[in-house]
C-alpha positions as CSV (number, residue, x, y, z in Angstrom):
1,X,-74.2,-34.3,223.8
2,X,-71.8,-31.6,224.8
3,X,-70.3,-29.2,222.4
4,X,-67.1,-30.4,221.8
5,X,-68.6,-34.3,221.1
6,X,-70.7,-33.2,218.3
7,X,-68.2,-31.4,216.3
8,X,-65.6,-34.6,217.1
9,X,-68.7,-36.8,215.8
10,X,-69.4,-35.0,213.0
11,X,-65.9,-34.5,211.4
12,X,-65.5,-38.5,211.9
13,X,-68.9,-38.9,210.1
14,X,-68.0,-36.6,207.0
15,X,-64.6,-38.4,207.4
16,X,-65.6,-41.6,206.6
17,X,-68.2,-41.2,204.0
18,X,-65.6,-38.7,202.2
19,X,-63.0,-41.9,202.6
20,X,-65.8,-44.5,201.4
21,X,-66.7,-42.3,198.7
22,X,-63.4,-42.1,197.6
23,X,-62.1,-45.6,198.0
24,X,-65.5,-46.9,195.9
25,X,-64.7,-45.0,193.4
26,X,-68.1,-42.7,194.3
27,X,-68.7,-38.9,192.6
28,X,-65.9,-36.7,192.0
29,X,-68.3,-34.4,194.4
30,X,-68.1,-36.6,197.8
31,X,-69.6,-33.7,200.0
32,X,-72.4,-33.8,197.6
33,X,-72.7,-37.2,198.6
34,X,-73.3,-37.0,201.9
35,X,-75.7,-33.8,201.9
36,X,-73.1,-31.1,202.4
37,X,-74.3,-29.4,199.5
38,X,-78.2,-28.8,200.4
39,X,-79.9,-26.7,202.8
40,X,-83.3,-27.6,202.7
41,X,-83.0,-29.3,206.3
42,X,-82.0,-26.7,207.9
43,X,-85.6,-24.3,206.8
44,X,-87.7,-27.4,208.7
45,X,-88.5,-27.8,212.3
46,X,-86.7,-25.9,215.2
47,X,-83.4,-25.3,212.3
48,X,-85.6,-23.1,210.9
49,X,-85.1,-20.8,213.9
50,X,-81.6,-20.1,212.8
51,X,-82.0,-21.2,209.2
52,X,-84.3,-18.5,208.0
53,X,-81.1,-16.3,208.2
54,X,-79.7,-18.3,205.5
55,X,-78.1,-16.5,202.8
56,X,-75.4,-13.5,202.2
57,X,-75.6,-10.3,204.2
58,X,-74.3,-6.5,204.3
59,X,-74.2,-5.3,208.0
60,X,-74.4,-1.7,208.8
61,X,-73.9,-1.1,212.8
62,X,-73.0,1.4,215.0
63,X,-72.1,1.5,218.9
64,X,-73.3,3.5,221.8
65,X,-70.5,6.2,223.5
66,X,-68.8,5.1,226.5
67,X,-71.3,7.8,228.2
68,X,-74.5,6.1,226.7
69,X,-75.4,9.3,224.6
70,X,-74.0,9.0,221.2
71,X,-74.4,6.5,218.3
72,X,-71.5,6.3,216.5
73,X,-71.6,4.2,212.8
74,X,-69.1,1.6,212.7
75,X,-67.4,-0.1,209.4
76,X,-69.6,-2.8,208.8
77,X,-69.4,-6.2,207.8
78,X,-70.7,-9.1,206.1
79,X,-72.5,-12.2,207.5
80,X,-73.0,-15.6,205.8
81,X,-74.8,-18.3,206.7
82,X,-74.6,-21.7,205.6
83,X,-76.6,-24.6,206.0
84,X,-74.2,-27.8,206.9
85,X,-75.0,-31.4,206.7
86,X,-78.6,-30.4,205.3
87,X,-80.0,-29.4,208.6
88,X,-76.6,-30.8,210.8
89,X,-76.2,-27.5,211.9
90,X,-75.9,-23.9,210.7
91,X,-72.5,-22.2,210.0
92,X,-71.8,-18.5,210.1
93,X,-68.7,-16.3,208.9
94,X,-68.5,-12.7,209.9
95,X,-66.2,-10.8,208.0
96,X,-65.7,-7.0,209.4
97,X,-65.2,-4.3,206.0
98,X,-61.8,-3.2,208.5
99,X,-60.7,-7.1,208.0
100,X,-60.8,-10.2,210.6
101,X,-63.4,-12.9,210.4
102,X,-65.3,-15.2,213.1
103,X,-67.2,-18.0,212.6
104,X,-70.1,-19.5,214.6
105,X,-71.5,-23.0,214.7
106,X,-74.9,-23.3,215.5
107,X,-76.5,-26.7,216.4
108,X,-80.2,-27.3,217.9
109,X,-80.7,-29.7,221.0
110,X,-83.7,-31.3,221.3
111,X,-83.0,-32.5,224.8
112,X,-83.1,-29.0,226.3
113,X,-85.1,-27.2,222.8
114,X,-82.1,-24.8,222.4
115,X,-79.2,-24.0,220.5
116,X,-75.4,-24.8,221.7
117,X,-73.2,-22.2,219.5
118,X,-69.2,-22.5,219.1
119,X,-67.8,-19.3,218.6
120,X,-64.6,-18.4,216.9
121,X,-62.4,-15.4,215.9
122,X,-58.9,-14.3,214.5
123,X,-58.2,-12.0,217.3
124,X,-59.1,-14.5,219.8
125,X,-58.3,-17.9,218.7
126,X,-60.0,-19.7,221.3
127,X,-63.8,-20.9,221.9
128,X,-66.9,-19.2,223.7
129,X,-69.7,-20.8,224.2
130,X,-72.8,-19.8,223.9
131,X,-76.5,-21.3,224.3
132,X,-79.6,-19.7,222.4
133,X,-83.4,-20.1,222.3
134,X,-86.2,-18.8,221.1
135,X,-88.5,-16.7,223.4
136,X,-92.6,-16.7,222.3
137,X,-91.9,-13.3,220.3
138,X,-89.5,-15.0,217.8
139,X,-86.2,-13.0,218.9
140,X,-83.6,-15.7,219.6
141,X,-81.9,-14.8,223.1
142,X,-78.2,-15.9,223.6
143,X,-76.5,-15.9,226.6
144,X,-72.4,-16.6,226.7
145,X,-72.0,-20.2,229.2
146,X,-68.0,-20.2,229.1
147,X,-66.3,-18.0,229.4
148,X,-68.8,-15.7,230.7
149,X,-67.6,-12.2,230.2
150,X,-67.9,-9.3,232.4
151,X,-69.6,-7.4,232.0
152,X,-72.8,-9.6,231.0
153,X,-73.8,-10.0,227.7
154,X,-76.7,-11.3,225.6
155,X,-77.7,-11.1,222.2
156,X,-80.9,-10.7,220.3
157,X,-81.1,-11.7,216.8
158,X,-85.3,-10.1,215.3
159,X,-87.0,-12.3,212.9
160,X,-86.3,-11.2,209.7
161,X,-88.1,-10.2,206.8
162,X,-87.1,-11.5,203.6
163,X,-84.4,-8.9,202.8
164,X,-83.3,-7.6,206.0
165,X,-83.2,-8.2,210.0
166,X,-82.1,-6.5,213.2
167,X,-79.4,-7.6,215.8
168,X,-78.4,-6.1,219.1
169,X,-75.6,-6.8,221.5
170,X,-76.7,-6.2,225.3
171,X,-74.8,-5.4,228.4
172,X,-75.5,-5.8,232.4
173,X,-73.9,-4.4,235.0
174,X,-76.3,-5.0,238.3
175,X,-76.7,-8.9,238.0
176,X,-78.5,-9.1,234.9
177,X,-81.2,-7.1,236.3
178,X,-81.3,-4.7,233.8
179,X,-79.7,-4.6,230.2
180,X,-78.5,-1.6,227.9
181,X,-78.1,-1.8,224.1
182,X,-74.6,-1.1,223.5
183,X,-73.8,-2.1,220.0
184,X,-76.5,-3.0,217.1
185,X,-76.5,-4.0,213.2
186,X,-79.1,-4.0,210.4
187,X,-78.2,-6.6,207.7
188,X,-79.8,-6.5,204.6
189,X,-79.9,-9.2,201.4
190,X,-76.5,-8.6,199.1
């Protein structure tokens, strides 16, 4: 199921049960109804890989100088993530301390064991795509499918411990032969 199908199929699902709720006379809570409201789905199985990031986050980070020498601090930011559908898939919203947000929709294929990711922002209002899986060290590796920027990109999000983890944006400029850290962040509990 491609991207675009599973967030059409799950906004008609939530649709209809909010619509049957309501026309039934159900709860005056209809996403509780339908499992909006819990999380534990998404700390089972392969959602575990992105749901044990779960929870509210401060981001300190910092970027590498144009001539690769210098790290400079940048403004921060904060990080939720949200557990949808009780393991449907996992939500993010990154709001930068400067202002802007972005959003991120994280759902797990079983077909290919990896993660198709929708990616959203304010100063870009248009969709990336990205795919994600988790290598035999537990980093999760994410690659951009469409558009693919130049140059490359990957990210790395490091398993976390239970107040803090690591995060580090990658670049390639000979084929994806090599890659350089160019950007990083440090989130920790709020």
């Amino acid at each position: 199921m491609n991207i675009l199908t599973a967030l059409v199929a799950g906004s008609l699902s939530l649709s209809a049960a909010i619509a049957a709720d309501t026309s039934t006379g159900g709860s005056a809570d209809p996403l509780a109804d339908v499992g909006m409201d819990k999380s534990e789905g998404c700390m089972t199985g392969p959602m575990a890989q992105f749901g044990r990031y779960l929870g509210d986050w401060d981001i300190a980070d910092e970027q590498l100088s144009q001539d690769g020498t210098t790290w400079t601090a940048g403004a921060g930011a904060r990080w939720n993530f949200t557990c949808l559908g009780n393991g449907t898939a996992i939500q993010d919203f990154w709001m930068p301390n400067g202002g802007g947000f972005g959003t991120n929709l994280r759902m797990y294929d079983k077909a290919t064991d990896s993660w198709d990711i929708a990616w959203s922002n304010n100063s870009t209002p248009a969709m990336a795509h990205i795919s994600a899986k988790e290598n035999e060290s537990g980093n999760i590796v994410m690659h951009y499918v469409a558009p693919k920027p130049t140059p490359a990109r990957r990210i790395t999000f490091f398993p976390p411990t239970e107040n803090s983890w690591n995060w580090q944006l990658e670049i390639s400029t000979d084929g994806e032969k090599s890659w350089r850290t160019v950007y990083r962040i440090k989130a920790t509990r709020r």
